[in-house]
C-alpha positions as CSV (number, residue, x, y, z in Angstrom):
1,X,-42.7,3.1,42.0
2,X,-44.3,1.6,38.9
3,X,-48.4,1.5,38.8
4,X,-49.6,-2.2,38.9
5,X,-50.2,-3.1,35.4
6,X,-54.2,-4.3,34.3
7,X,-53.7,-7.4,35.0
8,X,-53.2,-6.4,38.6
9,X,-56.3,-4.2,39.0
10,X,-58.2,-7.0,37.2
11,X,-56.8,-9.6,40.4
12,X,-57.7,-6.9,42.7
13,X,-61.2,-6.7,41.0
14,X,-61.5,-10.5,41.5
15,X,-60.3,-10.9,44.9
16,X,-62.7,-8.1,46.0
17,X,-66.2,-9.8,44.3
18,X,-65.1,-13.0,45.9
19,X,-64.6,-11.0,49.3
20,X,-67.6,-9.6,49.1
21,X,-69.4,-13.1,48.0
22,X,-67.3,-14.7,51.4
23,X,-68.9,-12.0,53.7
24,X,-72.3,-12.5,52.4
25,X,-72.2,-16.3,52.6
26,X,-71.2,-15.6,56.2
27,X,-73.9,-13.7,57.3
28,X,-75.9,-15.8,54.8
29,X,-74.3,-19.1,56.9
30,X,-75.3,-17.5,60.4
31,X,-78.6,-15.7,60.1
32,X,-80.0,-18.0,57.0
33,X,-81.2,-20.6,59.5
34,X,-82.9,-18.0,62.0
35,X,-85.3,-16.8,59.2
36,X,-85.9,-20.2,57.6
37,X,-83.7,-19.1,54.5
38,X,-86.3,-16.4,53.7
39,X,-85.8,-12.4,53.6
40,X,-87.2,-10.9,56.4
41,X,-89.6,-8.3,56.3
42,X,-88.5,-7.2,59.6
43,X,-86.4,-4.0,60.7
44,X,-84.8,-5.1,63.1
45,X,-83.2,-7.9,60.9
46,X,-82.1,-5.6,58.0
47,X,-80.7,-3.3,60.5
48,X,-78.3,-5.6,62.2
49,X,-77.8,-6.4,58.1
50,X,-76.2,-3.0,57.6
51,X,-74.9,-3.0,60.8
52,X,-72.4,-6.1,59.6
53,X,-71.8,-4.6,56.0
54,X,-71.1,-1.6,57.3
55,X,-68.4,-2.8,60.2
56,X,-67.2,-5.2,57.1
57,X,-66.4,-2.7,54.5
58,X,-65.5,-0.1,57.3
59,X,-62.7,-2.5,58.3
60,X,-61.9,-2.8,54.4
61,X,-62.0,1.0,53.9
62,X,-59.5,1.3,57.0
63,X,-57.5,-1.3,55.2
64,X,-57.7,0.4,52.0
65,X,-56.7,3.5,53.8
66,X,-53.4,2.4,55.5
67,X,-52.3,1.2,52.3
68,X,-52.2,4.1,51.1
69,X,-50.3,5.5,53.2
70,X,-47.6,2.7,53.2
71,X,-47.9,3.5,48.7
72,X,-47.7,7.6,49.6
73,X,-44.6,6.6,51.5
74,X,-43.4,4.7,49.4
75,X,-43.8,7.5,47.0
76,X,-42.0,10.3,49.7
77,X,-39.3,7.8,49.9
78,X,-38.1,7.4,46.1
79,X,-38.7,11.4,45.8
80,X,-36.1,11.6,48.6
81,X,-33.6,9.9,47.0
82,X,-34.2,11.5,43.8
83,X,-33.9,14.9,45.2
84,X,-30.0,14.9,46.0
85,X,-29.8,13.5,42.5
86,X,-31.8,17.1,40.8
87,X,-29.9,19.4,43.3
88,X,-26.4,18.2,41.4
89,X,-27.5,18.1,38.6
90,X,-28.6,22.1,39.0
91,X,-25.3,22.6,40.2
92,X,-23.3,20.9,37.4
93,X,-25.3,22.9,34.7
94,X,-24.5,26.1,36.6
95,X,-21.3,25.2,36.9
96,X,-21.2,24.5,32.9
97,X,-23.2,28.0,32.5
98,X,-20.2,29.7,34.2
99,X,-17.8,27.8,32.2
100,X,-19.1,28.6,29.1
101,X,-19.5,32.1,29.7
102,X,-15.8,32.6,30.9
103,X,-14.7,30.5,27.9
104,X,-14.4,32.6,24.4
């Protein structure tokens, strides 16, 4: 499993500041109009604010979570094939050790 290279983190970069740019146009989009376009100096406004970024980036950090799993995985998997791979090895250079020491 290679790491993604820069230009992958930069995407992934991107993609998140235009994510987060989408979700605030949307709550922009549906609660602009009830205030007149203004920030509210109310309470009860800013709370159901943080109520939405925090379901939205709780959602994102659940996402964020099962991908790493799926990568951790991923990761479990390759080392599982590798591991069959070592053990012979092992036993071929204990097999060579014995050689060697029987041979003159």
């Amino acid at each position: 499993m290679k790491m993604p290279h820069y230009s992958g983190w930069l995407t992934l970069s991107v993609l998140s500041v235009l994510l987060l740019l989408f979700v605030g146009g949307l709550y922009d989009c549906h609660f602009g109009p009830q205030s007149a376009w203004h920030l509210s100096r109310e309470t009860e406004d800013w709370a159901r604010f943080g109520e939405y970024i925090g379901g939205v980036f709780g959602m994102l950090a659940f996402i964020g979570v099962l991908v790493t799993l799926n990568l951790r995985r991923e990761q479990l998997d390759d080392l599982r094939g590798q591991f069959p791979l070592s053990e012979l090895q092992r036993l071929l250079a204990s097999a060579s050790q014995s050689i060697d020491s029987v041979m003159p």
